[in-house]
mmCIF file of the N, C-alpha and C atoms, coordinates in Angstrom:
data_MODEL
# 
_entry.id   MODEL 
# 
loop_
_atom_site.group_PDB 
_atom_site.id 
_atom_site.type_symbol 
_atom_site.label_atom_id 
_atom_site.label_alt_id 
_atom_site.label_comp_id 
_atom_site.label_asym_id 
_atom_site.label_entity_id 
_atom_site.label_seq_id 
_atom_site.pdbx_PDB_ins_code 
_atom_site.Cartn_x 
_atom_site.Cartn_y 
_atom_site.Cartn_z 
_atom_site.occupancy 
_atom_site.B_iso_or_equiv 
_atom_site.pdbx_formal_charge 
_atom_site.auth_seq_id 
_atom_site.auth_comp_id 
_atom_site.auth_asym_id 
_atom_site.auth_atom_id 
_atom_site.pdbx_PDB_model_num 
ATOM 1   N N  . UNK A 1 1  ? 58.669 17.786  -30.225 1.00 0.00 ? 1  UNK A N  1 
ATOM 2   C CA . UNK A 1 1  ? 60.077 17.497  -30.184 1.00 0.00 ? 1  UNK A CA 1 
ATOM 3   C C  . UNK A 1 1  ? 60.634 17.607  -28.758 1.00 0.00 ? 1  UNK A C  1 
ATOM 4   N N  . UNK A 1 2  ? 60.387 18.636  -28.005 1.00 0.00 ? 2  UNK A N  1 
ATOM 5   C CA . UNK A 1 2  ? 60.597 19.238  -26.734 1.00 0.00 ? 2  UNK A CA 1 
ATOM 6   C C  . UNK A 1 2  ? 60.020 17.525  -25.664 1.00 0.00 ? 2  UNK A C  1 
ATOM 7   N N  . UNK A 1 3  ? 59.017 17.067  -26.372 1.00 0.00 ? 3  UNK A N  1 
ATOM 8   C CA . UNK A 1 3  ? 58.490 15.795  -25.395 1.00 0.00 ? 3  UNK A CA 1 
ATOM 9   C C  . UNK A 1 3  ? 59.624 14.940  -25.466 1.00 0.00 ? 3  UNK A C  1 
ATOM 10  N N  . UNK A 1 4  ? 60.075 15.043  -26.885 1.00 0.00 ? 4  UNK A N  1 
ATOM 11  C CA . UNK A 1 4  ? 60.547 13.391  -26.739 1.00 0.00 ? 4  UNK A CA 1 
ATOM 12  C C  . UNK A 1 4  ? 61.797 13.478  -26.077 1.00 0.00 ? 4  UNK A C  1 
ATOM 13  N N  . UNK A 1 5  ? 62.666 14.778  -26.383 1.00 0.00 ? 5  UNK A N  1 
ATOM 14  C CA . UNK A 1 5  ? 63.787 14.681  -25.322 1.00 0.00 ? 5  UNK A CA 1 
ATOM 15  C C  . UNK A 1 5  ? 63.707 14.770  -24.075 1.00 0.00 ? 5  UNK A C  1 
ATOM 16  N N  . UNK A 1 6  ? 62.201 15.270  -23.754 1.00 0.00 ? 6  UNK A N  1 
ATOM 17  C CA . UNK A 1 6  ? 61.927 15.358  -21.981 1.00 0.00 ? 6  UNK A CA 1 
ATOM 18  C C  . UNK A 1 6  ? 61.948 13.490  -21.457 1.00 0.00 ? 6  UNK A C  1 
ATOM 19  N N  . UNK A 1 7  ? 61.277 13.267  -22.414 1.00 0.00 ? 7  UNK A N  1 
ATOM 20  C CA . UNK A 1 7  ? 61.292 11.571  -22.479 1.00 0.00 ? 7  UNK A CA 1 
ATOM 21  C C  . UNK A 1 7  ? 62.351 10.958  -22.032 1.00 0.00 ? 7  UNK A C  1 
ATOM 22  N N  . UNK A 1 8  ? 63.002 10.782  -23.316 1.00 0.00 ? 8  UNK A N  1 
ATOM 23  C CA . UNK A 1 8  ? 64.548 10.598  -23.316 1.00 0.00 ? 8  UNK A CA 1 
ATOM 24  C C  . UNK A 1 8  ? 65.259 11.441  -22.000 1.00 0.00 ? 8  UNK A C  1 
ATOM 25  N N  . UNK A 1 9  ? 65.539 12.103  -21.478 1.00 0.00 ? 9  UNK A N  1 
ATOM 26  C CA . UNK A 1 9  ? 66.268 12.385  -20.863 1.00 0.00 ? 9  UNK A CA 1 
ATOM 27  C C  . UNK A 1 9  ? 65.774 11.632  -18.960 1.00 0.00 ? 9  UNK A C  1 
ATOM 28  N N  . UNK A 1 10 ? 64.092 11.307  -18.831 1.00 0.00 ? 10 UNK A N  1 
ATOM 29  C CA . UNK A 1 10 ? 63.820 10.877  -17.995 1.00 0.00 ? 10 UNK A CA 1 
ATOM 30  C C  . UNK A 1 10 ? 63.966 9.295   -17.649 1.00 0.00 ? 10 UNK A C  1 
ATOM 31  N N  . UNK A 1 11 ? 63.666 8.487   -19.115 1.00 0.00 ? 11 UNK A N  1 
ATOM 32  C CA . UNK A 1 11 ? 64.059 7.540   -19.176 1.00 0.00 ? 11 UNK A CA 1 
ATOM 33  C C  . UNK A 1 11 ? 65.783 7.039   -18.546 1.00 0.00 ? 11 UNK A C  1 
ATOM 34  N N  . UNK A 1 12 ? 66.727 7.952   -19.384 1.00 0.00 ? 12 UNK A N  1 
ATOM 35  C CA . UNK A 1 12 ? 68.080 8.036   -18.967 1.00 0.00 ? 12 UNK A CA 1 
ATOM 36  C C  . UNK A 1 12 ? 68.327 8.028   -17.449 1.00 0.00 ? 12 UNK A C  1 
ATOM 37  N N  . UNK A 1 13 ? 67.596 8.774   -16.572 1.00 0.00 ? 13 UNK A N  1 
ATOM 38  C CA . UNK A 1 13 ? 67.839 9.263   -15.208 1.00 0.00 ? 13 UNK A CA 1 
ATOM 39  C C  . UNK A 1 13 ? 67.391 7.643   -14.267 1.00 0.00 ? 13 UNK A C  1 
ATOM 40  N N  . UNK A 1 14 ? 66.331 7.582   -14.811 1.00 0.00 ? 14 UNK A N  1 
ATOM 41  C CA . UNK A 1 14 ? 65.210 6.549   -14.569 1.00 0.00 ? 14 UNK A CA 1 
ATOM 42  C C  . UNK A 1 14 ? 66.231 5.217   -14.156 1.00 0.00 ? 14 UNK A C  1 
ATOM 43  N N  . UNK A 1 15 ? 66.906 4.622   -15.862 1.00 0.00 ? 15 UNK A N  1 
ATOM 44  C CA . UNK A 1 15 ? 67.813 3.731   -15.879 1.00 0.00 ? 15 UNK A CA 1 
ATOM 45  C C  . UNK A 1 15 ? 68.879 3.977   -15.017 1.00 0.00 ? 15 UNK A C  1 
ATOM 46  N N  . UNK A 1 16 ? 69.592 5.045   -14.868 1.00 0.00 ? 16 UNK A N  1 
ATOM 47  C CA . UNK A 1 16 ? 70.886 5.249   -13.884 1.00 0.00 ? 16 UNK A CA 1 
ATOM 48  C C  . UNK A 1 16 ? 70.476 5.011   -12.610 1.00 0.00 ? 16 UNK A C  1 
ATOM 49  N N  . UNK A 1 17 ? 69.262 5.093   -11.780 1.00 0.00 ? 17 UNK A N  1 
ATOM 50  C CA . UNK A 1 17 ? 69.338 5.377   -10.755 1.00 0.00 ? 17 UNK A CA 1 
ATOM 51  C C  . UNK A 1 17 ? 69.038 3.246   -10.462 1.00 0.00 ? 17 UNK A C  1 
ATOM 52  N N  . UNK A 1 18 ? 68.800 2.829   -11.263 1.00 0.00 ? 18 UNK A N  1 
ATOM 53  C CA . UNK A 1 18 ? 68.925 1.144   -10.835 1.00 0.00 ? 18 UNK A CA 1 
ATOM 54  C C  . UNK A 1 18 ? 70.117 0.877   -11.155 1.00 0.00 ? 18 UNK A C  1 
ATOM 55  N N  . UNK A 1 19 ? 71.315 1.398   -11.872 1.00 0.00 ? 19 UNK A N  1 
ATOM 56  C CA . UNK A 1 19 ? 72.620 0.871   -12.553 1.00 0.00 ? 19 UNK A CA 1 
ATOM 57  C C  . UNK A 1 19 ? 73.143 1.160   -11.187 1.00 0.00 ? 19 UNK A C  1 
ATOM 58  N N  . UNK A 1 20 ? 73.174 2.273   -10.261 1.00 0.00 ? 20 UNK A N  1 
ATOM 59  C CA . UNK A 1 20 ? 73.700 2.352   -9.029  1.00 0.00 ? 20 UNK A CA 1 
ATOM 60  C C  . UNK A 1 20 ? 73.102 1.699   -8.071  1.00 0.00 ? 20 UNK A C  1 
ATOM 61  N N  . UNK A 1 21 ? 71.503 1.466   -8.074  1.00 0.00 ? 21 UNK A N  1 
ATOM 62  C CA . UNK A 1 21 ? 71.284 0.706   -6.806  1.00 0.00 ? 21 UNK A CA 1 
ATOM 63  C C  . UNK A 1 21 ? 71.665 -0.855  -7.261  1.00 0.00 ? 21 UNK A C  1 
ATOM 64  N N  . UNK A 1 22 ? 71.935 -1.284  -8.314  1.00 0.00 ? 22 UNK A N  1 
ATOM 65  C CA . UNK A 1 22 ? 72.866 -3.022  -8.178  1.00 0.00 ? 22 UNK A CA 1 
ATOM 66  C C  . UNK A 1 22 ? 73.776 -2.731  -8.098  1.00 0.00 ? 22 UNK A C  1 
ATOM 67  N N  . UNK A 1 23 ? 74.813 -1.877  -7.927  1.00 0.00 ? 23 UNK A N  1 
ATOM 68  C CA . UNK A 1 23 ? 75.664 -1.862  -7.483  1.00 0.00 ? 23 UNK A CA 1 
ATOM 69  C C  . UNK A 1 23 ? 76.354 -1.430  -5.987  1.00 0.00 ? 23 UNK A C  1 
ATOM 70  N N  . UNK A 1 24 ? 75.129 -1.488  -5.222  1.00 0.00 ? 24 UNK A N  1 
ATOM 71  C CA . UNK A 1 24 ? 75.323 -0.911  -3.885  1.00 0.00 ? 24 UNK A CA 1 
ATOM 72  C C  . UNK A 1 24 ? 76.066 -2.085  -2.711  1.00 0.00 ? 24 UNK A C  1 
ATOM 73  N N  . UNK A 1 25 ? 75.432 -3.280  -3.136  1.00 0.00 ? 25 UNK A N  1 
ATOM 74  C CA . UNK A 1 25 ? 75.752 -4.177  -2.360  1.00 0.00 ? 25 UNK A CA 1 
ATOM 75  C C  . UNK A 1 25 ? 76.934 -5.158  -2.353  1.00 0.00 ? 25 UNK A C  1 
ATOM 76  N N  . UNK A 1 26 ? 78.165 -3.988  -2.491  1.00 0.00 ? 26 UNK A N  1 
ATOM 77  C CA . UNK A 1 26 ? 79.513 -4.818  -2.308  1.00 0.00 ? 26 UNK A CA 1 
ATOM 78  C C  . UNK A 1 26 ? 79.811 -5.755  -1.401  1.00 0.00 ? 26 UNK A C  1 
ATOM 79  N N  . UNK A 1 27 ? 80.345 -7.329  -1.805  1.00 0.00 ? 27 UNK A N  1 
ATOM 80  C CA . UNK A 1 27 ? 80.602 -8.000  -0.862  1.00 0.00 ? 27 UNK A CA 1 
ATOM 81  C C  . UNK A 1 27 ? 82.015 -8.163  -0.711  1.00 0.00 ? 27 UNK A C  1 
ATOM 82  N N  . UNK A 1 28 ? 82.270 -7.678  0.848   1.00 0.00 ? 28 UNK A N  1 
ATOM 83  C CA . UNK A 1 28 ? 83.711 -7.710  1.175   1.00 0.00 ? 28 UNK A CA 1 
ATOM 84  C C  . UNK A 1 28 ? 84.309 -9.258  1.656   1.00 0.00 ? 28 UNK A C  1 
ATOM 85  N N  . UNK A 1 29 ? 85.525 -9.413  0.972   1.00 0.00 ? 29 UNK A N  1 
ATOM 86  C CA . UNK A 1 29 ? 85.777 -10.931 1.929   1.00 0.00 ? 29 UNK A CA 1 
ATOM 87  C C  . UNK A 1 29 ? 86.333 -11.079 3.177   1.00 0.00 ? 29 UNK A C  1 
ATOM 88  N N  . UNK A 1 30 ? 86.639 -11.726 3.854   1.00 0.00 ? 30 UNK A N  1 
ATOM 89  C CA . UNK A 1 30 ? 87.106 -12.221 5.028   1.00 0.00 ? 30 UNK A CA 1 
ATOM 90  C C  . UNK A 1 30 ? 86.802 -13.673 5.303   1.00 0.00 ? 30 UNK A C  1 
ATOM 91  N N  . UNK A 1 31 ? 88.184 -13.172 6.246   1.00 0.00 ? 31 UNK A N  1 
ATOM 92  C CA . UNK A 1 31 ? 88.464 -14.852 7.422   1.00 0.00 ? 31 UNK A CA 1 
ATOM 93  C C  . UNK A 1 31 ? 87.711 -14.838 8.394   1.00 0.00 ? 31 UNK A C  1 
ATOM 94  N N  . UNK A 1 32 ? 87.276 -13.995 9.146   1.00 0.00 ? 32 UNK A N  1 
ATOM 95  C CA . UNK A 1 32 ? 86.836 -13.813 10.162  1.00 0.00 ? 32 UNK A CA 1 
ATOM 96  C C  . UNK A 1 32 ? 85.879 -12.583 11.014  1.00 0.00 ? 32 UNK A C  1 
ATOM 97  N N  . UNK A 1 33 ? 84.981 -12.807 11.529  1.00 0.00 ? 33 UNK A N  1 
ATOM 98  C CA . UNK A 1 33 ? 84.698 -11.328 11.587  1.00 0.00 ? 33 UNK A CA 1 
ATOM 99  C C  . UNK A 1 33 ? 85.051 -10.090 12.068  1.00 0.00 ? 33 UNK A C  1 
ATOM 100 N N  . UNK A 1 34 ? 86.302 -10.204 12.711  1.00 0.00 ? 34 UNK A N  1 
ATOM 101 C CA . UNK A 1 34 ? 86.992 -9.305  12.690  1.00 0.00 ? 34 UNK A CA 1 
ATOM 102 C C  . UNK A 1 34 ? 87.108 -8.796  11.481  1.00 0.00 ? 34 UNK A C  1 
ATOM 103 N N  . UNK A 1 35 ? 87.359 -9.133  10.457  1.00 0.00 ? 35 UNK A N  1 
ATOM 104 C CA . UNK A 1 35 ? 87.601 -8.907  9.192   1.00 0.00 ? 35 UNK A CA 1 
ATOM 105 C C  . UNK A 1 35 ? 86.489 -7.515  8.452   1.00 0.00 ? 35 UNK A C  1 
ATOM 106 N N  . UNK A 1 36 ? 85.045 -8.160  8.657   1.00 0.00 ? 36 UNK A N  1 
ATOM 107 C CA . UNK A 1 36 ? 83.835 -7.326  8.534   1.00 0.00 ? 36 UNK A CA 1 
ATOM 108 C C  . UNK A 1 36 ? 83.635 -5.835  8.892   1.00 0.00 ? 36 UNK A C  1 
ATOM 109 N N  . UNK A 1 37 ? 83.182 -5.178  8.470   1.00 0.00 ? 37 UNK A N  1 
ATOM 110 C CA . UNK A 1 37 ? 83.363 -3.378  8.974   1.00 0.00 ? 37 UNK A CA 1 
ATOM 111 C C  . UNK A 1 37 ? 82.308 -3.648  9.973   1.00 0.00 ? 37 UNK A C  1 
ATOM 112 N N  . UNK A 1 38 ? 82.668 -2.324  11.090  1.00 0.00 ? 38 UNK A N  1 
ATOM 113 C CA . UNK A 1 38 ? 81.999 -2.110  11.599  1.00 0.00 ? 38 UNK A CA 1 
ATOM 114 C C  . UNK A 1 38 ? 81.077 -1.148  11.439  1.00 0.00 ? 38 UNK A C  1 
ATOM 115 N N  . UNK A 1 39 ? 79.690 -1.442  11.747  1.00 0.00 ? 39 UNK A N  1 
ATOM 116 C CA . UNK A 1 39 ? 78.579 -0.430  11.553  1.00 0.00 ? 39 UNK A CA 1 
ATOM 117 C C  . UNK A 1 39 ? 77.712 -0.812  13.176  1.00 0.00 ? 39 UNK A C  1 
ATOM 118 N N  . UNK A 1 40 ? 76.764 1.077   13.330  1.00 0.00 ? 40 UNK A N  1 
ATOM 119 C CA . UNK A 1 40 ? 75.873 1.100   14.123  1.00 0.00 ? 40 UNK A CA 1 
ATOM 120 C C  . UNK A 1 40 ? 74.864 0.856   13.660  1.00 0.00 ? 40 UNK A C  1 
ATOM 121 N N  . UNK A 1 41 ? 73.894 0.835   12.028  1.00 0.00 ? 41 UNK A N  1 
ATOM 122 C CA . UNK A 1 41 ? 73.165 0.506   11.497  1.00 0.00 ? 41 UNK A CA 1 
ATOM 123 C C  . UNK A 1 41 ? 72.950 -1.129  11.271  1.00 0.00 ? 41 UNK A C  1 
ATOM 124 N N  . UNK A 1 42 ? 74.085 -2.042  11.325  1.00 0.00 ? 42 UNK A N  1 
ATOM 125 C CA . UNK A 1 42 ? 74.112 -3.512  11.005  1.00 0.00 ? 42 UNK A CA 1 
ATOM 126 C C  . UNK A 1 42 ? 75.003 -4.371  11.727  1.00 0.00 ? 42 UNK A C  1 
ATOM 127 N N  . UNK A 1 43 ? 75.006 -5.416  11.876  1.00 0.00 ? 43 UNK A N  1 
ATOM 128 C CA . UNK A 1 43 ? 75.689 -6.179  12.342  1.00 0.00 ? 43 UNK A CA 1 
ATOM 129 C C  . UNK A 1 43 ? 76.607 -6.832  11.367  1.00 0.00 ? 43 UNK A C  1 
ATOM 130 N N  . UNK A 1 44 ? 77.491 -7.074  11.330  1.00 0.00 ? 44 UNK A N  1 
ATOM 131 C CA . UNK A 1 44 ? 78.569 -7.900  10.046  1.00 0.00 ? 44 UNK A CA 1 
ATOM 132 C C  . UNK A 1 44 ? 79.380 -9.050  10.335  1.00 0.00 ? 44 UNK A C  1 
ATOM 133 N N  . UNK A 1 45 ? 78.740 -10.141 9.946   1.00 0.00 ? 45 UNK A N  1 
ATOM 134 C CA . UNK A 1 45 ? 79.248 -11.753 10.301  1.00 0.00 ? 45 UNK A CA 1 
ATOM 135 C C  . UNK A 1 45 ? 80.245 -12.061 9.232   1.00 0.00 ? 45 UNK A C  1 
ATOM 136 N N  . UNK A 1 46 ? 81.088 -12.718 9.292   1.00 0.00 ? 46 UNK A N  1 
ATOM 137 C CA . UNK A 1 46 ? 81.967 -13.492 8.137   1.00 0.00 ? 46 UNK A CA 1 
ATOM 138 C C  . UNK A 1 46 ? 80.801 -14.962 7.985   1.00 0.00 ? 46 UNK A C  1 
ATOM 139 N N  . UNK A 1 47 ? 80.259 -14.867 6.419   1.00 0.00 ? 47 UNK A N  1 
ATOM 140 C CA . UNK A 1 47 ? 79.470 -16.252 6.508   1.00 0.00 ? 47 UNK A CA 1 
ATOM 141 C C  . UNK A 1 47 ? 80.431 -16.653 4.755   1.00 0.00 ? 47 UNK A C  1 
ATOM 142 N N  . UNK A 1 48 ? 80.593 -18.146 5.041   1.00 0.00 ? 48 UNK A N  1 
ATOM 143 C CA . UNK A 1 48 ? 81.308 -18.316 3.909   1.00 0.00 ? 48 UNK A CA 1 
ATOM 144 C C  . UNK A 1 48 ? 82.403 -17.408 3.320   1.00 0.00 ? 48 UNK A C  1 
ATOM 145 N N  . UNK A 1 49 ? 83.235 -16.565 3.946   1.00 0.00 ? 49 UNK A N  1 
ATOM 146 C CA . UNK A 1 49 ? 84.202 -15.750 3.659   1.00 0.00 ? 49 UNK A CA 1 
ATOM 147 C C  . UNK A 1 49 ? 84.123 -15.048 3.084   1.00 0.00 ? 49 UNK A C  1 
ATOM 148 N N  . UNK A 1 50 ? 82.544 -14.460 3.359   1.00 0.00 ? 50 UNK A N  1 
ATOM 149 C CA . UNK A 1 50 ? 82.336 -12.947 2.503   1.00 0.00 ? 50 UNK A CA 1 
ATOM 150 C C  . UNK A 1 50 ? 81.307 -12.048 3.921   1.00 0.00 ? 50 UNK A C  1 
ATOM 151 N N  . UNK A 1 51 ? 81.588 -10.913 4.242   1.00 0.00 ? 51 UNK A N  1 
ATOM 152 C CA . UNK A 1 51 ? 80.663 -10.361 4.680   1.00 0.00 ? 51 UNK A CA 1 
ATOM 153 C C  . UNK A 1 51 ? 79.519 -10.143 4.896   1.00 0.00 ? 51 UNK A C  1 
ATOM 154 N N  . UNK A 1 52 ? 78.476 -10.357 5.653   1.00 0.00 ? 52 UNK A N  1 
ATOM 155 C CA . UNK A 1 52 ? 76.892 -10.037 5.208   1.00 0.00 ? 52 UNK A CA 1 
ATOM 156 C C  . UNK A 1 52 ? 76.591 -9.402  6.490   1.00 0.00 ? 52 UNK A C  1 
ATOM 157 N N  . UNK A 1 53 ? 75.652 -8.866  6.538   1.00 0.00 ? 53 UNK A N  1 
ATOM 158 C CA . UNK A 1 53 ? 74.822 -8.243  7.381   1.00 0.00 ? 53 UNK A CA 1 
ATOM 159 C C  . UNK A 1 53 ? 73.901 -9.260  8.158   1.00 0.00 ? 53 UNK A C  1 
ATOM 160 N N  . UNK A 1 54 ? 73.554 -9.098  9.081   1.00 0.00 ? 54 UNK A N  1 
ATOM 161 C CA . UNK A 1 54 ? 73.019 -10.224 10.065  1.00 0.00 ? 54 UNK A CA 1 
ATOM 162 C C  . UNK A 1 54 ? 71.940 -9.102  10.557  1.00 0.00 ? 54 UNK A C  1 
ATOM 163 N N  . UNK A 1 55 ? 70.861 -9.859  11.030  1.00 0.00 ? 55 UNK A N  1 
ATOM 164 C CA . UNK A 1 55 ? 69.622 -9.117  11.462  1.00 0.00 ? 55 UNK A CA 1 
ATOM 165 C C  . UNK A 1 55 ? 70.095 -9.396  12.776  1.00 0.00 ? 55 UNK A C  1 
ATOM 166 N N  . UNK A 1 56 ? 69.704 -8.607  13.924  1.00 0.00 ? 56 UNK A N  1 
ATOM 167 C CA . UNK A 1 56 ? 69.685 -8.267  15.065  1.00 0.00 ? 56 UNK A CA 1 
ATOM 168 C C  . UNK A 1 56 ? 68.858 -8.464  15.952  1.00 0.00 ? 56 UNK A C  1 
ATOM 169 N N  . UNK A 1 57 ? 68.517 -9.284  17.098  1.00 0.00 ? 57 UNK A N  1 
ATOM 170 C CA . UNK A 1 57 ? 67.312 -9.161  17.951  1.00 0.00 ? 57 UNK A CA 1 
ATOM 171 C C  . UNK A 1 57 ? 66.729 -8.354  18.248  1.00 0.00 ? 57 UNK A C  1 
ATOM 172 N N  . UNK A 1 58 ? 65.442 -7.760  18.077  1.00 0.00 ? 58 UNK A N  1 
ATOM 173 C CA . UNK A 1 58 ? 64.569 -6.693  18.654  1.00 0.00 ? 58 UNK A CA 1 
ATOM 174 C C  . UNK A 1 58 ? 64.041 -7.168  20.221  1.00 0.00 ? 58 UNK A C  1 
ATOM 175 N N  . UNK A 1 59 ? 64.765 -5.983  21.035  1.00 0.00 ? 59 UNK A N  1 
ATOM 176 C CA . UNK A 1 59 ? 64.692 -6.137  22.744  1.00 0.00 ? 59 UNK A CA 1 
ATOM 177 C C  . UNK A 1 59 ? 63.288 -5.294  22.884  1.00 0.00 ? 59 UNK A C  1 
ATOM 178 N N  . UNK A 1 60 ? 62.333 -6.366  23.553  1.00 0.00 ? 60 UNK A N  1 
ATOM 179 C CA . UNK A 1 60 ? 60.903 -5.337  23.967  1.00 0.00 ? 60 UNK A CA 1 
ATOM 180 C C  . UNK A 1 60 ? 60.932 -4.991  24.948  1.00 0.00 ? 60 UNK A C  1 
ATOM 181 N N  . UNK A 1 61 ? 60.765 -3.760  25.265  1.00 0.00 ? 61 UNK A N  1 
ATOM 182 C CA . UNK A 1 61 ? 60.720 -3.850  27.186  1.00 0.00 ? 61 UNK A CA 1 
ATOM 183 C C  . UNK A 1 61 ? 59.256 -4.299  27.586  1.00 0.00 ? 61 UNK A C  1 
ATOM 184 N N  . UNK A 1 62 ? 59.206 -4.530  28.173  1.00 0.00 ? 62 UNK A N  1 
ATOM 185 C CA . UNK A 1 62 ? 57.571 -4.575  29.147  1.00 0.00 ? 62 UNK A CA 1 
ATOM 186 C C  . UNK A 1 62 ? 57.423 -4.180  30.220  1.00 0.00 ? 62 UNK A C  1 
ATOM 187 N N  . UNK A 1 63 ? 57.124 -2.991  30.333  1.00 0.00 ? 63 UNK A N  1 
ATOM 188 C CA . UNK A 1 63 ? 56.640 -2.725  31.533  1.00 0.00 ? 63 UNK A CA 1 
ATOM 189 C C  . UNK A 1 63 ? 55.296 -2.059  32.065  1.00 0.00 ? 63 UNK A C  1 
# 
């Protein structure tokens, strides 16, 4: 008996923790990118009048 609610209760945890990660990726709108938040982790473009994250050039040095 003790299993099946260990079960059940892992299953439960299991499911919540994907119900929050689809919901992580709010898209904010805007006109412009001014509009977009600013972050040090991402870059934030206005594409089609919603926010997205833009990948960033990787600078190599060489020396």
């Amino acid at each position: 008996m003790t299993k099946t609610y260990k079960f059940v209760y892992a299953m439960i945890l299991f499911l919540y923790i994907f119900q929050i990660a689809r919901n992580v990726d709010a898209n904010f709108e805007c006109k412009s990118t001014n509009d977009c938040p600013k972050s040090v982790l991402r870059v934030w473009r206005c594409i089609n009048n919603y926010c997205r994250p833009v990948r960033m050039k990787k600078i190599h040095n060489t020396m």
